[in-house]
N, C-alpha and C positions, 0 to 999 in steps of 0.2 A: 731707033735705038731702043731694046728692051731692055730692063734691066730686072734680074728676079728677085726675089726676096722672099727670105724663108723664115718662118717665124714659127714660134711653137710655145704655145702656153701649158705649161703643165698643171694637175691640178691643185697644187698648191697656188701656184699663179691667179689661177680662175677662182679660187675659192676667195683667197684675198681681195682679187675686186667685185666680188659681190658684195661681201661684209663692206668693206669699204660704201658702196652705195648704199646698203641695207642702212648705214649709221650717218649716213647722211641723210637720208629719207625720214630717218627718226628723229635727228637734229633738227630738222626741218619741221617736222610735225610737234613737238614739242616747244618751239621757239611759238610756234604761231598759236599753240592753244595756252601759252605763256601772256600773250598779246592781241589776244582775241579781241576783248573790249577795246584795246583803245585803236585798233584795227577799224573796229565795227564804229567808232564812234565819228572816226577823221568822215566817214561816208553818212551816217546819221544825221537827220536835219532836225538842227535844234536844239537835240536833247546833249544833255552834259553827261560825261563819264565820270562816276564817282570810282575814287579811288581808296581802295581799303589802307589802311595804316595798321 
Protein backbone atom coordinates (compact mmCIF):
# COMPACT_ATOMS: atom_id res chain seq x y z
CA UNK A 1 0.00 0.00 0.00
CA UNK A 2 1.53 3.60 -1.07
CA UNK A 3 0.60 6.28 0.21
CA UNK A 4 1.94 9.88 -1.40
CA UNK A 5 2.62 12.85 0.27
CA UNK A 6 3.05 16.17 -1.08
CA UNK A 7 4.66 18.70 0.76
CA UNK A 8 5.97 22.18 -0.19
CA UNK A 9 8.12 24.60 1.72
CA UNK A 10 7.91 27.95 0.58
CA UNK A 11 10.58 30.28 1.16
CA UNK A 12 9.34 31.97 3.77
CA UNK A 13 9.03 28.53 5.53
CA UNK A 14 12.60 27.67 4.79
CA UNK A 15 13.98 30.92 5.83
CA UNK A 16 12.06 30.54 9.17
CA UNK A 17 13.85 27.26 10.02
CA UNK A 18 17.04 28.45 9.48
CA UNK A 19 16.86 31.49 11.68
CA UNK A 20 15.25 29.25 14.06
CA UNK A 21 18.44 27.01 14.18
CA UNK A 22 20.86 29.76 13.44
CA UNK A 23 19.38 31.15 17.22
CA UNK A 24 19.66 28.19 18.50
CA UNK A 25 23.17 27.56 17.70
CA UNK A 26 23.78 31.00 19.21
CA UNK A 27 21.97 30.15 22.44
CA UNK A 28 23.92 27.42 22.44
CA UNK A 29 27.31 29.07 22.01
CA UNK A 30 26.56 31.67 24.33
CA UNK A 31 25.18 29.61 27.22
CA UNK A 32 28.41 27.68 27.25
CA UNK A 33 31.09 30.57 26.92
CA UNK A 34 28.64 31.89 29.84
CA UNK A 35 29.80 28.67 31.67
CA UNK A 36 32.96 27.93 30.44
CA UNK A 37 34.81 27.85 33.71
CA UNK A 38 32.74 26.12 35.85
CA UNK A 39 32.33 23.52 32.73
CA UNK A 40 36.16 23.29 32.67
CA UNK A 41 36.42 23.05 36.17
CA UNK A 42 33.77 19.93 37.03
CA UNK A 43 36.76 18.03 34.60
CA UNK A 44 39.99 19.97 36.24
CA UNK A 45 41.92 18.02 38.87
CA UNK A 46 42.17 19.76 41.86
CA UNK A 47 42.19 23.15 41.08
CA UNK A 48 39.13 25.28 42.30
CA UNK A 49 36.97 27.65 40.23
CA UNK A 50 36.97 31.09 41.67
CA UNK A 51 34.19 32.97 41.15
CA UNK A 52 33.90 36.77 40.35
CA UNK A 53 31.16 38.61 42.46
Amino acid sequence: METEVFAYLDPGSGSMIIQILVGGLAAVGVTMKLYWRRITGIFSRGKKVEEKS
